[in-house]
MDAnalysis code that builds the backbone (N, CA, C; Angstrom):
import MDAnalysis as mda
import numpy as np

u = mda.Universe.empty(213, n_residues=71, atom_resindex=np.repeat(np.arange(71), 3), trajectory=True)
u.add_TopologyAttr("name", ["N", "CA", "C"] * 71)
u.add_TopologyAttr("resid", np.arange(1, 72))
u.add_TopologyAttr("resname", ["UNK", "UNK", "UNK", "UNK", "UNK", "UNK", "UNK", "UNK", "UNK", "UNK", "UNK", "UNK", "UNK", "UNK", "UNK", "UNK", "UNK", "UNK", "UNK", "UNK", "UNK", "UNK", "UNK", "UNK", "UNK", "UNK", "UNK", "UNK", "UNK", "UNK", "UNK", "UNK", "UNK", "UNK", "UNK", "UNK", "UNK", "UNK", "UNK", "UNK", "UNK", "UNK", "UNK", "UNK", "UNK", "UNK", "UNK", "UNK", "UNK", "UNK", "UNK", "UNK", "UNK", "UNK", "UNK", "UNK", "UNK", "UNK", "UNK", "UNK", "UNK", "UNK", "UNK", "UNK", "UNK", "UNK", "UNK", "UNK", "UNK", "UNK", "UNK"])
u.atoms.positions = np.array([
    [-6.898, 6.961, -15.549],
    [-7.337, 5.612, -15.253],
    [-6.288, 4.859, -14.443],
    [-5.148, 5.043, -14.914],
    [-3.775, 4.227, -14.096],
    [-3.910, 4.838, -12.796],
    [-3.962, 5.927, -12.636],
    [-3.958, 6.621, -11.304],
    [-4.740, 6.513, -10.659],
    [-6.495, 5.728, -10.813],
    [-7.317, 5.226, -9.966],
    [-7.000, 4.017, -9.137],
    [-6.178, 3.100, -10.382],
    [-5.349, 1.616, -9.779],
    [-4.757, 1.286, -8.673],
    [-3.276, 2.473, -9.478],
    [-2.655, 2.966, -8.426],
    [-3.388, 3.254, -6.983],
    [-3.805, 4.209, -6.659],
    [-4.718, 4.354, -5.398],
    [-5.068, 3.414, -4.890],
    [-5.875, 2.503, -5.745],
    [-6.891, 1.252, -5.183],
    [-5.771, 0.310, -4.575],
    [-4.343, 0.055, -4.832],
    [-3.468, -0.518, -4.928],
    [-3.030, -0.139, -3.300],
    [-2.370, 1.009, -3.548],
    [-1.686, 1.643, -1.888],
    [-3.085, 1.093, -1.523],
    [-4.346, 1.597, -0.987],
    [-5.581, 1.470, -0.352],
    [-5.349, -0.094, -0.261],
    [-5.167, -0.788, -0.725],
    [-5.031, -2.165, -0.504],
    [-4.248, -3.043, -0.044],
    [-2.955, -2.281, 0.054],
    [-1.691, -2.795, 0.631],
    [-1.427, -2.142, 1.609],
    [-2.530, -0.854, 2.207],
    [-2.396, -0.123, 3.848],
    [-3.380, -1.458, 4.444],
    [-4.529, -1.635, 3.959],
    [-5.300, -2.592, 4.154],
    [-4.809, -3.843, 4.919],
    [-4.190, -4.542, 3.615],
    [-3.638, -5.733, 4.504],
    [-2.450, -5.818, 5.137],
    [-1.660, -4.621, 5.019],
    [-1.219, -4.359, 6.266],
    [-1.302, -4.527, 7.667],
    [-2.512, -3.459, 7.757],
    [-3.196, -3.943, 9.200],
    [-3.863, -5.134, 9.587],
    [-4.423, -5.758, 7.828],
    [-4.954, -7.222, 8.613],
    [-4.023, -8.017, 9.395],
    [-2.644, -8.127, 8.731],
    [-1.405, -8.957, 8.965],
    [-1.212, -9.157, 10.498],
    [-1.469, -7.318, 11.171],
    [-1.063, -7.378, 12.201],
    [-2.320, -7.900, 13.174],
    [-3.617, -7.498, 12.643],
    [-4.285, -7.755, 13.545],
    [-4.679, -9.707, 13.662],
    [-4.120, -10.467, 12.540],
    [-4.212, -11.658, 12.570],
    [-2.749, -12.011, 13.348],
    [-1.643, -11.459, 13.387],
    [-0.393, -12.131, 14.119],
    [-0.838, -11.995, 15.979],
    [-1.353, -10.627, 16.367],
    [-1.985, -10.046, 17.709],
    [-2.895, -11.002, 18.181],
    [-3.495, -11.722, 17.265],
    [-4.844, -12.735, 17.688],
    [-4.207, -14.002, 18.136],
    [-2.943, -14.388, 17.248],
    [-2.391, -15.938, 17.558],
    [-2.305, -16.491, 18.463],
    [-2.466, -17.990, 19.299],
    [-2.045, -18.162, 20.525],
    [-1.175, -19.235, 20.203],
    [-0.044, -19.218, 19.289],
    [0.827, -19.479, 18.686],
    [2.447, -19.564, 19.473],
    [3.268, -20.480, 19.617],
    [4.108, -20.268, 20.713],
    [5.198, -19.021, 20.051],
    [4.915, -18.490, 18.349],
    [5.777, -17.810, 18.152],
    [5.016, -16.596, 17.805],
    [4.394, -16.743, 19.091],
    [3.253, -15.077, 18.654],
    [4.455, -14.113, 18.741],
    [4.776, -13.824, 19.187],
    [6.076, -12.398, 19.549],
    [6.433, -12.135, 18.328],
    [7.383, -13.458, 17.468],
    [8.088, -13.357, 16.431],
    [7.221, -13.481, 15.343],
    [5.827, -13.776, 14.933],
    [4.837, -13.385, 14.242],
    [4.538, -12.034, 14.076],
    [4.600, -11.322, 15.095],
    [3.970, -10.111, 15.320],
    [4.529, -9.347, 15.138],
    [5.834, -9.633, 15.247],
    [7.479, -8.878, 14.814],
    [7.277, -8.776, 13.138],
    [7.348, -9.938, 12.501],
    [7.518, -9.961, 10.990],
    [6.027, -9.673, 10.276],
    [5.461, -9.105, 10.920],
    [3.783, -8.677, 10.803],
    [3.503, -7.305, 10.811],
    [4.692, -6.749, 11.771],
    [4.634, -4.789, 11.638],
    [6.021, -5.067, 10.888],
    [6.696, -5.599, 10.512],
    [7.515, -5.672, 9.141],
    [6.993, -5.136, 7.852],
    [6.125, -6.557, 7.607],
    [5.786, -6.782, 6.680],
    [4.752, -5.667, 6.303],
    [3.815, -4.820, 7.624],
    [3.040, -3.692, 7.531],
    [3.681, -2.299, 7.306],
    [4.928, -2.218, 7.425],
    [5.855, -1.300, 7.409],
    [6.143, -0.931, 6.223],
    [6.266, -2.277, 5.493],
    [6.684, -2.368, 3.678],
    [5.671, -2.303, 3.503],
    [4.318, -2.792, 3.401],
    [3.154, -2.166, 2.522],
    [3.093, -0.256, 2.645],
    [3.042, -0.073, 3.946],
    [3.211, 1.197, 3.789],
    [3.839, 2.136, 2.752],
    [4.967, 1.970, 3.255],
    [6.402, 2.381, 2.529],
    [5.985, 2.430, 0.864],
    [5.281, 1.188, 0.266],
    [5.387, 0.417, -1.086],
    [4.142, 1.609, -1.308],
    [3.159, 1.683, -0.385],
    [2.072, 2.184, -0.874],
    [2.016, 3.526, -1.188],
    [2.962, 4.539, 0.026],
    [3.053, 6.087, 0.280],
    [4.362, 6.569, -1.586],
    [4.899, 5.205, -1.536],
    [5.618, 5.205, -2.919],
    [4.986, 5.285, -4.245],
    [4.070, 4.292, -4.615],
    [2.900, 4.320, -5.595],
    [2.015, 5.530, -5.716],
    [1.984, 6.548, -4.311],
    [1.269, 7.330, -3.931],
    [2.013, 8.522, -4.735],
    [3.102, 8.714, -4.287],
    [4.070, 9.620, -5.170],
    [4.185, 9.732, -6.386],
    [4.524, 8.607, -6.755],
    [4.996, 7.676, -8.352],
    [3.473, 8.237, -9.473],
    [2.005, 8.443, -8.402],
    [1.257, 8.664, -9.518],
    [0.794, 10.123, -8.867],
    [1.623, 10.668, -8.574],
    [1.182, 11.831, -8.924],
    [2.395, 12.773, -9.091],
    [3.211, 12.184, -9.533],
    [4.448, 12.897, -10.454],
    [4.122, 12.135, -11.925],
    [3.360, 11.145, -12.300],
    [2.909, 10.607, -13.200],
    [1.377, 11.515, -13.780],
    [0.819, 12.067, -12.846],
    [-0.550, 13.628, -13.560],
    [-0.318, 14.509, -13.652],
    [1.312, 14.961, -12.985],
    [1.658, 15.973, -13.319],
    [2.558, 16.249, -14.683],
    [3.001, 15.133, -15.143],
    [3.919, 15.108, -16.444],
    [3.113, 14.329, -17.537],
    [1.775, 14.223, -17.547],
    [1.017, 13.748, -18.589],
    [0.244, 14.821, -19.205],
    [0.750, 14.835, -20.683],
    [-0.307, 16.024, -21.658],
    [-1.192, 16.014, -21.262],
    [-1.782, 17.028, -21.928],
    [-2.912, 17.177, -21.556],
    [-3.397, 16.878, -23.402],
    [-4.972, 16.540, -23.482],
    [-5.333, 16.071, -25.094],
    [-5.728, 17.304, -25.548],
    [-5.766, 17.281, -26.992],
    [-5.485, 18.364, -27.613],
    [-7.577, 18.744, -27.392],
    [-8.017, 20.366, -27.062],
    [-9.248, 20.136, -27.186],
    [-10.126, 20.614, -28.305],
    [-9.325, 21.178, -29.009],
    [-10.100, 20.812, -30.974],
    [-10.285, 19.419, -31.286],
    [-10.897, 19.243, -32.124],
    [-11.036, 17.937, -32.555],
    [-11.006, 17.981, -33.917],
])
């Protein structure tokens, strides 16, 4: 169940990632440049955060028992 989250989580933070950038690219803002700069930043760290969570749960299914199947 944690490991569906997880997923939905990275999936959501690649997500607005790209919104970030594609809303800084749209601006006609006099600091479009430096928007757009701290926008593939800020898309860089979702990445990063997400390909991490990505790892984190699946070294997390690989070290979880398994339930006993007698009952």
């Amino acid at each position: 169940m944690i490991q569906i989250v997880i997923w939905m989580l990275c999936f959501y933070l690649v997500v607005k990632g790209r919104e970030l950038e594609l809303t800084a690219s749209a601006s006609m803002h006099e600091n479009r440049e430096r928007d757009l700069r701290s926008a593939k930043r800020w898309s860089i760290a979702c990445n990063l955060v997400a390909i991490l969570f990505f790892i984190i749960s699946i070294a997390q299914s690989a070290s979880m028992p398994d339930l006993p199947r007698s009952y």
